[in-house]
N, C-alpha and C positions, 0 to 999 in steps of 0.2 A: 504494500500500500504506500508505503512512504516513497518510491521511487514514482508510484503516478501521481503523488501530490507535487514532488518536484516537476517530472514531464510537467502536469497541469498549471504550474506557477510560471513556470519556463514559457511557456506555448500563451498564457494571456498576457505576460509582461510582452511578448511578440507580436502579440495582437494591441496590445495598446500603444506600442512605439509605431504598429503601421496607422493606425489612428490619428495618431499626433502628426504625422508625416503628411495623411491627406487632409486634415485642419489645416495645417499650414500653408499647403497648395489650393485651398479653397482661400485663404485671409490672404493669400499671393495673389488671385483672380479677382475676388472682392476691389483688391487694391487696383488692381488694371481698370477694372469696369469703370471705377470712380474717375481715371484720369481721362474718362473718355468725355469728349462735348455732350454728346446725353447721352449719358449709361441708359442701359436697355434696365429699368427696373423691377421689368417681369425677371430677367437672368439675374439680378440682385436677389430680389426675393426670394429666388430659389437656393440660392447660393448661401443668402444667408439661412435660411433653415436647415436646410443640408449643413452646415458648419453646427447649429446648436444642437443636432442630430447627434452632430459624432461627438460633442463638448459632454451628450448625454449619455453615451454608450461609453468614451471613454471612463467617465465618471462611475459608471455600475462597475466597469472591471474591475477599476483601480481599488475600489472597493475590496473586493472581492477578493485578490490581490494582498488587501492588507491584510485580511480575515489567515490568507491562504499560506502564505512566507514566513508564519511564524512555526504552523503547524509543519512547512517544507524543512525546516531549518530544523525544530526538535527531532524529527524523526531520518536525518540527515546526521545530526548530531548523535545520538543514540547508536549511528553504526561505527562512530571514530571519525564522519567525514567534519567538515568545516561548510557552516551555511552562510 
């Protein structure tokens, strides 16, 4: 069990750095749209949702995550490893 608590810690901190990564590139687009003569604000609108989207999913993992890395680390710890 305790190695698929790690797998499972491992694979959502992965899942929330690609997260972060397409946040970023949505507040990168966000930014473009803005420098335009008239931003298209249907493409705004969407863009921004889509951003509080992933602000909200990152958010449940990270959670989850915290819940999850301690229980990775005592039973990590438990075999002699270092968590």
């Amino acid at each position: 069990m305790s190695s698929r608590l790690l797998k499972r810690a491992t694979t959502l901190s992965t899942h929330v750095e690609s997260l972060k990564t397409r946040h970023r590139k949505i507040d990168s687009e966000i930014t473009q749209e803005h420098t335009h003569a008239a931003p298209d604000q249907t493409k705004l609108r969407w863009l921004k949702t889509r951003r509080l989207m992933l602000r909200d999913q990152m958010k449940h993992y990270e959670a989850i995550l915290k819940d999850l890395k301690p229980l990775a680390g005592h039973a990590l710890a438990r075999k002699g490893g270092v968590a």
